[in-house]
C-alpha positions as a printed Julia matrix, in Angstrom:
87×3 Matrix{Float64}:
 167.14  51.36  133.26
 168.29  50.55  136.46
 170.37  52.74  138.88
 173.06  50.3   139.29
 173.34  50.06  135.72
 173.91  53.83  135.24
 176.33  54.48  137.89
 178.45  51.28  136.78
 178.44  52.83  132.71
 179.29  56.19  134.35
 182.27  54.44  135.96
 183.03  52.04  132.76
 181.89  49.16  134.53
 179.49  46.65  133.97
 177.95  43.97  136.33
 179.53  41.46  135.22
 182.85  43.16  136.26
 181.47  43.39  139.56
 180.79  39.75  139.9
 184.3   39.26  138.44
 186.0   41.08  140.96
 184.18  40.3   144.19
 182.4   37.05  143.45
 178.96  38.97  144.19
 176.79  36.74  142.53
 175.07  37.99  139.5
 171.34  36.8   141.04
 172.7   39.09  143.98
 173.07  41.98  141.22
 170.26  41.46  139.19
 167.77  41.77  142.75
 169.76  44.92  143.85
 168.75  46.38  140.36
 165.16  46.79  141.09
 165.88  48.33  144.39
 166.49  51.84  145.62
 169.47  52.71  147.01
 168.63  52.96  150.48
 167.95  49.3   150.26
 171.55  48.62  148.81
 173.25  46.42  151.44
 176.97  47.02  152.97
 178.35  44.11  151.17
 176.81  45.48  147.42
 178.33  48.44  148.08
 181.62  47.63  149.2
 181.49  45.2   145.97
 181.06  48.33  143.52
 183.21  50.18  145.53
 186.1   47.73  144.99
 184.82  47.26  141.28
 185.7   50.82  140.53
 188.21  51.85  142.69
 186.88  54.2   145.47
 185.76  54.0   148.97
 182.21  52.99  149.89
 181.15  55.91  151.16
 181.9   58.11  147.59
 179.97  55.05  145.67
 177.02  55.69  148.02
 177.08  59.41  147.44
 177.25  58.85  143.99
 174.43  56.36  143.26
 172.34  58.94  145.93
 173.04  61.74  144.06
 172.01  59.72  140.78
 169.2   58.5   142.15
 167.87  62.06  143.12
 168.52  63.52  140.13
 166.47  60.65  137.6
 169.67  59.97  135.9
 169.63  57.84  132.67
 171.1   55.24  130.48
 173.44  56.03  127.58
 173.16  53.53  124.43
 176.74  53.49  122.2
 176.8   49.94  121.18
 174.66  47.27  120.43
 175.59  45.59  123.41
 174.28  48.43  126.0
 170.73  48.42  123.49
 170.11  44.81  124.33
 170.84  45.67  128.29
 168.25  48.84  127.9
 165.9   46.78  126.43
 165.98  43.64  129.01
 165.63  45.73  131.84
C-alpha cells in the first residue's frame, strides 16, 4: 500500500478528499503514490496539508517519519479492502 494512502487513513482522509479540496487532480495523486517522499512536489504537499488541516512542513515530517518506519495499511471496511487490493 502506498505511503500516501497510509498517512491520508491516519489523518481520516482519502484521496479523493484531497482532489476535492484542492482540485489536485486524481492522475496527479495516483503518480505521487508510487513515489517516495523525497520526490513529493511543493504543490502535493501543500494539497495534503490543506486536506487535513496542518502546515506543510508537519505533513512532510509525518509522511518522512512513516516512510522510515515501513508503516502499513489498516483494512475496516470493504471499501479500504478493494483500495489494498488495487494498489
Amino acid at each position: 500500500m502506498s505511503l500516501l494512502d497510509i498517512y491520508l487513513q491516519k489523518n481520516e482522509k482519502k484521496r479523493y478528499d484531497v482532489f476535492k479540496q484542492t482540485g489536485l487532480s486524481q492522475q496527479m495523486l495516483s503518480s505521487v503514490n508510487k513515489k517516495s517522499v523525497s520526490s513529493y512536489s511543493v504543490t502535493t504537499i501543500q494539497a495534503i496539508a490543506k486536506t487535513v488541516k496542518k502546515n506543510a512542513g508537519t505533513v512532510l515530517d509525518e509522511l518522512l517519519a512513516l516512510e522510515k518506519e515501513n508503516a502499513y495499511f489498516e483494512v475496516f471496511n470493504g471499501e479500504d479492502l478493494l483500495l489494498a487490493f488495487n494498489n
